[in-house]
C-alpha positions as CSV (number, residue, x, y, z in Angstrom):
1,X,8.6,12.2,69.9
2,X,6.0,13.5,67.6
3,X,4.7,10.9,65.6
4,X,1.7,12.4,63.7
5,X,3.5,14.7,61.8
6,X,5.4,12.6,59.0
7,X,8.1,14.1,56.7
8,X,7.4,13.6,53.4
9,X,10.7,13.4,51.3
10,X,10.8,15.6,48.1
11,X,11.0,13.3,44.5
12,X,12.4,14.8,41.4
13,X,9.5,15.3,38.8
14,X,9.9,12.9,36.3
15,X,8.7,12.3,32.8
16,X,4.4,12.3,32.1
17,X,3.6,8.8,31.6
18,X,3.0,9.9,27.7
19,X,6.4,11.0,27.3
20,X,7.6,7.5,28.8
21,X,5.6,5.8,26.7
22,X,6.7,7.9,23.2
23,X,10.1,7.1,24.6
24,X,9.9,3.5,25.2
25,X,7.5,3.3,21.9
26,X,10.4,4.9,19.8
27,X,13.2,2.5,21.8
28,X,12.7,-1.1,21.8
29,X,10.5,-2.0,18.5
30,X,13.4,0.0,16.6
31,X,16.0,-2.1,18.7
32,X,14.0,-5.2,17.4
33,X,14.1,-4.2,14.1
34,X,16.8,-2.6,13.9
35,X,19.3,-4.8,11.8
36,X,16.4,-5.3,8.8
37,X,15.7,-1.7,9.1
38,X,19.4,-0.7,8.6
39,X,19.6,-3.5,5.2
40,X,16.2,-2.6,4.3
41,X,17.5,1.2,4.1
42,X,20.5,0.2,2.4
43,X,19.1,-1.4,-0.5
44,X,16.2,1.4,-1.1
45,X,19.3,3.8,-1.4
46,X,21.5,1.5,-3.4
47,X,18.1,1.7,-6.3
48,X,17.7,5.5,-6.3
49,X,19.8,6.5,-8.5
50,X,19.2,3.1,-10.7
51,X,17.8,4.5,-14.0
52,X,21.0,7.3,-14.3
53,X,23.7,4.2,-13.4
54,X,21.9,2.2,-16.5
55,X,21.6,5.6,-18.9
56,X,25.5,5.5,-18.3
57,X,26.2,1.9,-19.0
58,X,24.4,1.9,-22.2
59,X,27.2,4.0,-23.1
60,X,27.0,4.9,-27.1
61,X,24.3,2.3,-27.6
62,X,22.2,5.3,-26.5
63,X,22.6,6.8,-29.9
64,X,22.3,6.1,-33.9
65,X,23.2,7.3,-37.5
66,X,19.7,9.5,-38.6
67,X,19.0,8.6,-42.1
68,X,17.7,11.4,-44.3
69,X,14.4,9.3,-45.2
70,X,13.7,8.6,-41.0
71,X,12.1,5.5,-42.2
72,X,12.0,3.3,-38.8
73,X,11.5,-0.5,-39.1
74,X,8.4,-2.3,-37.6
75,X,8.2,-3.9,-34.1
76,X,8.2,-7.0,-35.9
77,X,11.8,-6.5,-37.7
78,X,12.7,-5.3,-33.8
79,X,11.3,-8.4,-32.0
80,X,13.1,-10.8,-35.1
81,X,16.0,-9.2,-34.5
82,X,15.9,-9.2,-30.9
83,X,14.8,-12.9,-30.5
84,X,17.9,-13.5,-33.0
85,X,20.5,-12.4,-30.5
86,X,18.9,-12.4,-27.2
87,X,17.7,-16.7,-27.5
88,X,15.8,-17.8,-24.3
89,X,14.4,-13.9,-23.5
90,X,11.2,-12.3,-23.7
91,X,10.4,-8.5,-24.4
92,X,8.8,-7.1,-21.5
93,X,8.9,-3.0,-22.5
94,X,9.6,-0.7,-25.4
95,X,10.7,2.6,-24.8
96,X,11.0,4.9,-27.5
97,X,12.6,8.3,-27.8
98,X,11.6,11.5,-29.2
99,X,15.2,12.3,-30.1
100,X,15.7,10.7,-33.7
101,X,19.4,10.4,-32.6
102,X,18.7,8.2,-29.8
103,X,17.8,4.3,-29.8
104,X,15.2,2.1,-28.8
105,X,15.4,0.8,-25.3
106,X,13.8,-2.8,-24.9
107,X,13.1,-4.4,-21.2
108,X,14.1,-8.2,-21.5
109,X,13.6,-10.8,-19.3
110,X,14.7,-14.6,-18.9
111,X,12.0,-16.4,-17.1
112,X,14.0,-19.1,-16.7
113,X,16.7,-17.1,-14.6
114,X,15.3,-15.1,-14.0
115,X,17.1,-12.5,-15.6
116,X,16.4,-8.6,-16.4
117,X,18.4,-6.6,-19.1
118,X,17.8,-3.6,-21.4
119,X,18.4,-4.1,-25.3
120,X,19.0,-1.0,-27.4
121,X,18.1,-1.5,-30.8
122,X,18.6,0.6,-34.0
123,X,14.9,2.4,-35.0
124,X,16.2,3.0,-38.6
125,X,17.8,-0.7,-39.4
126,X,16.6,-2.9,-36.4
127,X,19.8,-4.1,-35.4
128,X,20.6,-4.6,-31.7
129,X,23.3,-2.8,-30.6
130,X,24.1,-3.6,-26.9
131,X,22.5,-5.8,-24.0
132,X,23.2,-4.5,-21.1
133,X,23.1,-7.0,-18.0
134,X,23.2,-3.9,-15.6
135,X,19.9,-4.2,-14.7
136,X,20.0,-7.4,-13.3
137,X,22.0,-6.6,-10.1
138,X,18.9,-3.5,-9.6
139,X,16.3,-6.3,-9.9
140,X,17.7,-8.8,-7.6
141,X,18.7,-5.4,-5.4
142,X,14.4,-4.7,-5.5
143,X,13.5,-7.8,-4.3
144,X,16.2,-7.8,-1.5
145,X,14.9,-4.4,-0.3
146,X,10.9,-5.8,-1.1
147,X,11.5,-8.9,0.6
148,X,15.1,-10.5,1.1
149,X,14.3,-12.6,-1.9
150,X,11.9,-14.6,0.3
151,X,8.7,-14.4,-1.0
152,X,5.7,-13.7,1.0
153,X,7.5,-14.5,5.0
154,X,10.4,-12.0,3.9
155,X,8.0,-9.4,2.6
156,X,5.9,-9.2,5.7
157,X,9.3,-9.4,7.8
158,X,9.7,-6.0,5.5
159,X,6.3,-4.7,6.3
160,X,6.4,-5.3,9.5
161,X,9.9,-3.5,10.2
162,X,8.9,-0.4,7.8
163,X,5.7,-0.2,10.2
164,X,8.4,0.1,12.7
165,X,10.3,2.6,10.9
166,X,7.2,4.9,10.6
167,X,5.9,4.8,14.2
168,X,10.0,5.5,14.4
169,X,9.4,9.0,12.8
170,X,6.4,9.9,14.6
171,X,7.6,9.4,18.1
172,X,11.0,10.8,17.1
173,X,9.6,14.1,16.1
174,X,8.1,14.1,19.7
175,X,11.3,13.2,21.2
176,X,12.9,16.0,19.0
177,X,10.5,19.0,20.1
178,X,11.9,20.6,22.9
179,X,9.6,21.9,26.1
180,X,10.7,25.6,25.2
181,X,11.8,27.4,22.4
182,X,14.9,29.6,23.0
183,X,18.3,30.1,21.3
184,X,20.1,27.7,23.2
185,X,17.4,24.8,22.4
186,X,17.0,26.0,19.0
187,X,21.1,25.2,18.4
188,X,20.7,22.4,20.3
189,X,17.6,20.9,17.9
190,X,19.0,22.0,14.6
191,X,23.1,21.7,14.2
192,X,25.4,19.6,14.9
193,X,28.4,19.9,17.3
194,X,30.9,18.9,15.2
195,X,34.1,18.9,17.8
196,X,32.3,17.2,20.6
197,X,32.9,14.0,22.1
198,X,31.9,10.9,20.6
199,X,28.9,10.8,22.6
200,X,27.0,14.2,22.1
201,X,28.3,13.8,18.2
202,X,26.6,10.7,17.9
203,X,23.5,11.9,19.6
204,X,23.2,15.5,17.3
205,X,23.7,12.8,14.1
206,X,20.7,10.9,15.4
207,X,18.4,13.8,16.8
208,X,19.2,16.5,14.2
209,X,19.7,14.7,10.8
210,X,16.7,12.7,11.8
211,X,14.8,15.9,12.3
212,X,15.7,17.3,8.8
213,X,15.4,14.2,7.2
214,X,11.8,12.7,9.0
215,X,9.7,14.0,6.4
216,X,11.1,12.4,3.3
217,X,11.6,9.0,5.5
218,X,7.9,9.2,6.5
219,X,6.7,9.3,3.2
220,X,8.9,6.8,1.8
221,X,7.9,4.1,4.9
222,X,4.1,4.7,4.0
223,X,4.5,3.9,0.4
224,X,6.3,1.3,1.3
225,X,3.3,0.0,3.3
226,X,0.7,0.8,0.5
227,X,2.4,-0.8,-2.2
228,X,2.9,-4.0,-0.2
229,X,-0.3,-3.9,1.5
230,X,-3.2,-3.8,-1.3
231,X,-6.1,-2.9,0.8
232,X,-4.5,0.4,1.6
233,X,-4.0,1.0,-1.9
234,X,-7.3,0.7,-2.9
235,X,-8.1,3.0,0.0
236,X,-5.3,5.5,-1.8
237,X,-7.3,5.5,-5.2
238,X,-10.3,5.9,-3.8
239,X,-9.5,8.9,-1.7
240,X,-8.0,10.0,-5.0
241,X,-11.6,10.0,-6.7
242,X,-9.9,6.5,-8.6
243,X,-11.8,3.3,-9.1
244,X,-10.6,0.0,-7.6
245,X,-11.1,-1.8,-10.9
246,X,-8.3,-2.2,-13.2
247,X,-8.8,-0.1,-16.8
248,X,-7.1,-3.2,-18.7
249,X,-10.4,-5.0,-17.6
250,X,-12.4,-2.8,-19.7
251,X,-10.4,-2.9,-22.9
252,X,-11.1,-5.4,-26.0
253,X,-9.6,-8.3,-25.9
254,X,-7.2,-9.9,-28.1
255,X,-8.8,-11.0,-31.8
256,X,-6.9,-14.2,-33.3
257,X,-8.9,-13.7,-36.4
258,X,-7.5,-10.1,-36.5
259,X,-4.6,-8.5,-37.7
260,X,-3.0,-6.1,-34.9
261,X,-1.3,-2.9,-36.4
262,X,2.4,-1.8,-35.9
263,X,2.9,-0.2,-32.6
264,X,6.0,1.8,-34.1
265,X,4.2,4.6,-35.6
266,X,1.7,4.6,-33.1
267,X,4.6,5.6,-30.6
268,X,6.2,8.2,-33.1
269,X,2.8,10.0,-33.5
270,X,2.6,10.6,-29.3
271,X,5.8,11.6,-28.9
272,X,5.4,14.5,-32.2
273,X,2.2,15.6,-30.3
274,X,3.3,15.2,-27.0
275,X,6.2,17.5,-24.8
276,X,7.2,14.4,-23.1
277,X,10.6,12.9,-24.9
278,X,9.5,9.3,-24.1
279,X,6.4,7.0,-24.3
280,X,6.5,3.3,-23.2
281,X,4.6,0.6,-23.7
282,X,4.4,-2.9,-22.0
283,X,4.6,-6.0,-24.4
284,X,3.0,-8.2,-22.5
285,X,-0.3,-6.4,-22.5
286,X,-0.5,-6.4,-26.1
287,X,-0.4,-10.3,-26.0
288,X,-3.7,-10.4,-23.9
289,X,-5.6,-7.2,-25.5
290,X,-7.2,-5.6,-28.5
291,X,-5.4,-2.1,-27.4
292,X,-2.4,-0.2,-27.0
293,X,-1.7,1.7,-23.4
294,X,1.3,4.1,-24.6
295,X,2.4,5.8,-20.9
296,X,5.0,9.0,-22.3
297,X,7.1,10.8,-19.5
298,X,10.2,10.5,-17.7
299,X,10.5,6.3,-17.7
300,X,11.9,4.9,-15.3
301,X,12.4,0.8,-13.7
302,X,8.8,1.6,-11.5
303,X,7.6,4.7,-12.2
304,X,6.9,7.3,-14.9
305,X,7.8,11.7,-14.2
306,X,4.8,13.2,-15.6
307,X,3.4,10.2,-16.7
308,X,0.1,10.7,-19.4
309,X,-1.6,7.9,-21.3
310,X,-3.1,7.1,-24.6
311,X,-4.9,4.4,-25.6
312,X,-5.3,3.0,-29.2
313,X,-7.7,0.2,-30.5
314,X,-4.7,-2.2,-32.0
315,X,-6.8,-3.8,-35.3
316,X,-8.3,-0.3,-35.6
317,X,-6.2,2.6,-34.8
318,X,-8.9,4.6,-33.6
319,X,-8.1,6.2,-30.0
320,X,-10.2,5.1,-27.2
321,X,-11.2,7.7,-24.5
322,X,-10.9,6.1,-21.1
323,X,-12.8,7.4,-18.1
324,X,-11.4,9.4,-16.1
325,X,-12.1,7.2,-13.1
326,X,-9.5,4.3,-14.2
327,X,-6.8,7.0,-15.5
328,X,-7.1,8.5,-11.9
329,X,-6.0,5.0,-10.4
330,X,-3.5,4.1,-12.9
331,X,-1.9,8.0,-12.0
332,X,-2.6,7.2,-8.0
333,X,-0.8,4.2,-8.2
334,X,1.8,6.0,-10.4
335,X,2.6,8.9,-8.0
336,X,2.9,6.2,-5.1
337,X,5.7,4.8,-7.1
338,X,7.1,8.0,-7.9
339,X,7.4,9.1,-4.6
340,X,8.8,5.7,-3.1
341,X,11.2,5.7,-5.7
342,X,12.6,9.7,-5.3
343,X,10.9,10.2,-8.9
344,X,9.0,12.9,-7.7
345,X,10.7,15.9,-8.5
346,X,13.6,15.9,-10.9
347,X,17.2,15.5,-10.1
348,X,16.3,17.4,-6.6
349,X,14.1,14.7,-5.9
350,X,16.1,11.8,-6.3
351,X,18.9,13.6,-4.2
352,X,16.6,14.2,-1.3
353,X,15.5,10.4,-1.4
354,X,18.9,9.5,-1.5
355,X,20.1,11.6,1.4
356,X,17.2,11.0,3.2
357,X,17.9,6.9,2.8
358,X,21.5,7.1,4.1
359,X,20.4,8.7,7.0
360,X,17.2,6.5,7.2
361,X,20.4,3.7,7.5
362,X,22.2,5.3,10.0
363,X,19.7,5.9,12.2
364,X,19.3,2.8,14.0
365,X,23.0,2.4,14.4
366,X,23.1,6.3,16.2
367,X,20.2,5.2,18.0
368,X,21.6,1.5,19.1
369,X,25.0,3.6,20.2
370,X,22.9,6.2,22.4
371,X,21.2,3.4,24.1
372,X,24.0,1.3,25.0
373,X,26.0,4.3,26.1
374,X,23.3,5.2,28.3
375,X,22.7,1.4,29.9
376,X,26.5,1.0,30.7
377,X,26.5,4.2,32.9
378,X,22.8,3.0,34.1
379,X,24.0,0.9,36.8
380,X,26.5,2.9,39.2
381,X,24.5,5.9,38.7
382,X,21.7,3.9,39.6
383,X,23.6,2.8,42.8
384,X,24.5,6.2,43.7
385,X,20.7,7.3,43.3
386,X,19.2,4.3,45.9
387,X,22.5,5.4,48.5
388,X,21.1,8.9,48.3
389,X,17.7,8.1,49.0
390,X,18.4,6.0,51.5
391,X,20.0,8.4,53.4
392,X,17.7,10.8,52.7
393,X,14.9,8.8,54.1
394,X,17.7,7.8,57.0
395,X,17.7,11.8,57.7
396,X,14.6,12.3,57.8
397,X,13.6,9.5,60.0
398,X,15.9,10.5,62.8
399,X,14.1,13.9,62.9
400,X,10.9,12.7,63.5
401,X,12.1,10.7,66.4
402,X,14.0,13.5,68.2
């Protein structure tokens, strides 16, 4: 019996310890979270497409009669007017149009609610044409996605899954990349077997449509992060060359003893200068300050395409030239919107955001499913594994006794 020499039986190489750790990294936190991520994904979608739904409910309140003189009433007429049929609501926005057919769209809101809705009112008489409640079931939609409408503990529930969601994306993409590059992997990584089983279906959803849509989703859970976390925003302007202090802070302040001027024609003249079809500008700033911020682009709920400002001293007229510093954080902070919203590149844009936030929603569910199938079949095979090694070692310990 030779008892020096043992036999040493062969192990299957496994995973590196990195790879198990990528694995279980991209597992179990998404397991945890993966009921908020999957409503939290839902409701971002829901909003994408949220400025188009209310251009079409406004229906033909979108448009006017053009008289030949183009005389417009002031914002005064417009906020009589508007306080007259709209009792217990505040303006929040004006947004006026370059197209003398079209109206003017007012953001009101009902503290008291509270309660969102868009006014369209006639530039040339005053008279309100349509409120459109629409916007109501987008705001408490926002706040869902923000927060679950509950305050601060549902917004860093929120933050805390979108971190999630991100490391998600990361370690997925590692997950994704295969070992080799050849044409089998290369099918295998980037379609879809549509006639397979359930099983390898399910699997190709999760791996390959979270592959072509990880870009998009990584980009919408870091905004995410820096619009909810501030200090990371700050960091975000400054990187941009921005400053951290707000431009309103450097404006005049309101006058009592002053009268302000009409913001009507002050509007008109930007948009006959300007290529932009819209400028908007927020009424409650003009309660507070001695100037006018007119923002013309593309306007949307949260963000403004192509956004530019101009800034007006309200008792004067004359047009204040802001440093570039505090227009740099007002357009960093912009662009963040824009790109958590999909308003970063058109129609195409908003399609990719949307596409990229169904599958953002499906993804946990496709990843739940591969899981579970894989635990239920854990078990025997893991039986069958400890029988084999076990006679293995059984084997091998009978030859070193003969």
């Amino acid at each position: 019996m030779n008892t020096n020499n043992k036999i040493k039986v062969p192990r299957k190489k496994g995973k590196s310890l990195f790879n198990r750790f990528v694995a279980w990294l991209h597992l179990w936190p998404s397991i945890v979270a993966g009921i908020i991520l999957v409503v939290v994904s839902l409701s971002g979608t829901i909003i994408v497409y949220c400025d188009e739904i209310m251009d079409w409910t406004a229906g033909e309140a979108k448009y006017v009669d053009v008289p030949q003189n183009l005389q417009r009433v002031s914002s005064e007429v417009l906020k009589a007017n508007f306080s007259k049929s709209n009792p217990g609501y505040d303006i929040s926005e004006f947004v006026f149009f370059k197209d003398p057919k079209r109206s003017i769209r007012i953001r009101a809101f009902n503290p008291k609610g509270p309660k969102l809705a868009m006014v369209y009112a006639d530039p040339y008489t005053g008279k309100i044409l349509k409120k459109d409640e629409s916007l109501q079931f987008f705001f408490v939609m926002a706040h869902f996605h923000a927060s679950f409408l509950a305050g601060k503990t549902g917004g860093w529930i929120v933050a805390l899954a979108t971190i999630v969601f991100v490391i998600s994306t990361i370690t997925g993409l590692i997950l994704w990349w295969p070992k080799k590059w050849n044409k089998t992997t290369r099918q295998a990584s980037f379609t879809i077997k549509w006639k397979a089983r359930f099983k390898r279906f399910n699997y190709d959803l999760h791996n390959v449509y979270g592959f072509y849509s990880l870009i998009v989703c990584f980009i919408l859970g870091t905004t995410g992060l820096i619009i909810f976390f501030e200090p990371l925003m700050e960091t975000t302007v400054k990187l941009t060359n921005g400053t951290t202090e707000h431009m309103m802070d450097t404006l005049p302040k309101m006058d009592s003893t002053k009268i302000a001027k009409d913001i009507v024609p002050f509007a008109y003249h930007i948009l006959d200068k300007s290529e932009e079809k819209e400028v908007s500008i927020w009424n409650f700033e003009r309660k507070k300050l001695g100037a006018y911020i007119f923002t013309s682009g593309k306007v949307g709920l949260k963000s403004i395409e192509h956004a530019s400002m101009n800034v007006y001293d309200s008792y004067t007229g004359k047009e204040i030239n802001i440093d570039k510093k505090y227009l740099q954080h007002e357009k960093t902070e912009n662009i963040v919107w824009q790109l958590h919203m999909g308003q970063w590149w058109g129609q195409l844009g908003k399609l990719s955001t949307f596409l990229a936030g169904i599958i953002a929603t499906s993804l946990p569910i496709t990843g739940f499913l591969i899981w579970w199938g894989r635990r239920k079949k854990k078990s025997p095979q893991k039986k069958k594994e400890i029988k084999n090694n076990h006679k293995h070692r059984a084997e091998a310990h009978h030859e070193q006794i003969t």
